[in-house]
N, C-alpha and C positions, 0 to 999 in steps of 0.2 A: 566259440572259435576253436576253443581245444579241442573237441569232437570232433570238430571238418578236418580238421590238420590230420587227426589219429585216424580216421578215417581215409583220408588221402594217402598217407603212408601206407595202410593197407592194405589198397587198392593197387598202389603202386607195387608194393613186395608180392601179390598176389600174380598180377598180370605179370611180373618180370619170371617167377617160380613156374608155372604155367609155359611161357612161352619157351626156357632155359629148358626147363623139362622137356619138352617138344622135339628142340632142337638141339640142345646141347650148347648152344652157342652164346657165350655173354651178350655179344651185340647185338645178337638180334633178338634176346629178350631185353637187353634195356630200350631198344628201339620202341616193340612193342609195348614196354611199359608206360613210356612215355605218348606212342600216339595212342592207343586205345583209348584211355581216358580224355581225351582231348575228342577224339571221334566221338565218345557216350556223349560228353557234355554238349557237344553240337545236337545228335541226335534227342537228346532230353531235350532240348529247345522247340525242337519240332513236335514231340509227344504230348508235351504240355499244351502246344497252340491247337492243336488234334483235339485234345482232351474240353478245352475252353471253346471252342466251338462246340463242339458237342453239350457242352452244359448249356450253352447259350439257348442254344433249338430247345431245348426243353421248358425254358421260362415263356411261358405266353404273353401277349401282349397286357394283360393285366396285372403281370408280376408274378401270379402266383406259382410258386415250382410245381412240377408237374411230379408224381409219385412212377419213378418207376417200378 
């Protein structure tokens, strides 16, 4: 759980430096810091469902995994 935190913070201080940088403007890099990671996290939901089909097609009806 300390990972995810430490990592979350970092992503956070990242996205805020980034977008302040940009603009110059507190708000709108805290704005961005806070929805960008909320926009990934949504997006990673989807890439994973992408990804889980795609592995799925690959197992034949026998089981056995198919060698890409």
């Amino acid at each position: 759980m300390i990972k995810t935190a430490t990592f979350a913070v970092m992503h956070f201080s990242i996205a805020f430096s980034v977008a302040y940088a940009l603009t110059g403007d507190v708000i709108v890099g805290g704005a961005v810091a806070l929805v960008e990671p909320a926009v990934n996290t949504v997006a990673f939901y989807f890439h994973e469902r992408v990804w889980e089909r795609l592995r799925r097609r690959e197992v034949p009806a026998g089981g056995a995994v198919v060698a890409a």
